[in-house]
C-alpha positions as CSV (number, residue, x, y, z in Angstrom):
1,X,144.8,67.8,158.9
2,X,142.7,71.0,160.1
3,X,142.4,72.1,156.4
4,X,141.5,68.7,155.3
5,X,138.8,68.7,158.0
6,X,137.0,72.1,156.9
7,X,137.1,70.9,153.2
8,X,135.4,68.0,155.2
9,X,133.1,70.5,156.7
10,X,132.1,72.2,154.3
11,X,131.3,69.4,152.0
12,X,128.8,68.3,154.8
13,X,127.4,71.4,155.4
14,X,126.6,71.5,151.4
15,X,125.1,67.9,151.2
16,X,123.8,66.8,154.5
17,X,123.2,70.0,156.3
18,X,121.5,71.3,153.4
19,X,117.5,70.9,153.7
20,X,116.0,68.7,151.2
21,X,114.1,70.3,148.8
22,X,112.1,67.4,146.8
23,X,110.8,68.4,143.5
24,X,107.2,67.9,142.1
25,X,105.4,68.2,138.7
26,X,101.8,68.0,138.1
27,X,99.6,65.8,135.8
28,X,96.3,66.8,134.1
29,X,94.1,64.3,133.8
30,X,90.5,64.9,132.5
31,X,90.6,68.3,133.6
32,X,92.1,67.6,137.4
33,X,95.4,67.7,138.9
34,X,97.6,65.0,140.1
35,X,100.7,66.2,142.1
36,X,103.9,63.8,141.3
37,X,106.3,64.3,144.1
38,X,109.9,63.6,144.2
39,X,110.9,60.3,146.4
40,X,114.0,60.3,148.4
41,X,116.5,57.9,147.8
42,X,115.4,55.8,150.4
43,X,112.2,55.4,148.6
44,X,113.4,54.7,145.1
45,X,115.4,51.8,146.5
46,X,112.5,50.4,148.4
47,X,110.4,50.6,145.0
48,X,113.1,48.9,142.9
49,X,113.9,46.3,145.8
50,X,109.8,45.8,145.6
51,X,109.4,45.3,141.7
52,X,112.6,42.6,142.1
53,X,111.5,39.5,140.4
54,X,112.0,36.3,142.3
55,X,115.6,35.9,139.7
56,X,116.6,39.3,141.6
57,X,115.6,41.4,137.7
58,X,114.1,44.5,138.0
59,X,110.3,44.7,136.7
60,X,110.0,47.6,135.2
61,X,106.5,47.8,134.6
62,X,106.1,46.7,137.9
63,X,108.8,49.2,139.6
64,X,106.4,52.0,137.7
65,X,103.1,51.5,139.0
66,X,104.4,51.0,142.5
67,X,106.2,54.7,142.0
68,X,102.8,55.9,140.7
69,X,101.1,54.5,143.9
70,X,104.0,55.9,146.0
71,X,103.9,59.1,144.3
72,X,100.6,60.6,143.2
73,X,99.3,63.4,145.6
74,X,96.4,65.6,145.8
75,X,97.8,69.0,145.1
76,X,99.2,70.8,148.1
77,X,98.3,68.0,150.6
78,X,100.4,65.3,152.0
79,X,97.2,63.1,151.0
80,X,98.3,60.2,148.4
81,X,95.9,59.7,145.7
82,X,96.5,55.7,145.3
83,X,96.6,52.7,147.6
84,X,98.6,50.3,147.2
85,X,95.1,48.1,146.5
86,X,94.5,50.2,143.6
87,X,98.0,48.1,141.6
88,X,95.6,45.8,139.7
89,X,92.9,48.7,138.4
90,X,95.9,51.1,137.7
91,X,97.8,48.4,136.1
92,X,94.8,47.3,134.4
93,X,95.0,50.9,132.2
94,X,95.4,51.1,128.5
95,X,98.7,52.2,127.6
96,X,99.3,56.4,126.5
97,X,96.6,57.1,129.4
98,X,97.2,58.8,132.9
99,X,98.9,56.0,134.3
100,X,102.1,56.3,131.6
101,X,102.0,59.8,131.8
102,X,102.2,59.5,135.4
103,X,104.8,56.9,135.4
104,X,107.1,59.1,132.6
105,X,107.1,61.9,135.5
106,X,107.7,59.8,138.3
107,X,111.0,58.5,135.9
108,X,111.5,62.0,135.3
109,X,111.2,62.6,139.3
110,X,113.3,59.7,140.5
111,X,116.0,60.4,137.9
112,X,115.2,56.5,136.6
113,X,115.3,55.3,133.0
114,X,114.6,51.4,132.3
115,X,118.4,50.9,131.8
116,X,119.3,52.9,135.1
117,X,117.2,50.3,137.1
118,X,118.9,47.6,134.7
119,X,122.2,48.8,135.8
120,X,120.9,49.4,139.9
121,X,120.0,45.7,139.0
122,X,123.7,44.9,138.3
123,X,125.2,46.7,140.9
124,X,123.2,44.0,143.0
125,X,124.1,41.0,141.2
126,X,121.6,40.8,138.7
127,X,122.0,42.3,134.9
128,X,119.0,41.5,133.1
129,X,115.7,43.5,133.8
130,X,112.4,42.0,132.8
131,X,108.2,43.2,132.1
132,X,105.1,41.6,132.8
């Protein structure tokens, strides 16, 4: 039993007692930087619980501006760069401008493809995942 226990131990000490370490990567956008920051899991699950549609789907296009919003720092600051007020102007965007390259970081960031929020869906109930 002691053995078992320091495998125990030691697999604790390598996941939860380790410091996290969230990564980043920055955005150029016009000439100034945008700081993408890594959320924790805690945070991904509150965006994709957030971008649910009222049939329990995932919005994807929704789930991606809200991890934009949740995600977008001035560089080297713990100041955000979005509000959550600013949803209608970012979504408002054309497509292949800062906001999707942005949004492909923050997928790369949170580890998050469309069908890996499709499948999160399912593992709640709900298969399908939908767009506005």
């Amino acid at each position: 039993m002691s053995e078992q226990q320091s495998q125990r131990d030691k697999i604790r000490a390598a996941t939860l007692g380790k410091s996290k370490s969230l990564g980043s990567e920055t955005v150029t956008v016009n000439g100034t930087q945008i700081e993408l920051r890594q959320p924790t899991v805690k945070v991904r699950n509150d965006l994709l619980q957030a971008a649910k549609t009222e049939d329990g789907d995932v919005d994807f296009n929704d789930f991606l501006l809200r991890g934009v919003i949740q995600c977008a720092y001035v560089p080297g600051t713990n100041e955000r760069v979005y509000e959550d007020a600013d949803y209608e102007t970012l979504a408002g965007q054309p497509t292949n401008s800062f906001v999707d390259e942005c949004s492909e970081a923050v997928m790369r960031l949170m580890n998050v493809t469309p069908g890996a929020a499709e499948k999160n869906s399912e593992k709640t109930g709900n298969a399908n995942s939908s767009s506005k």
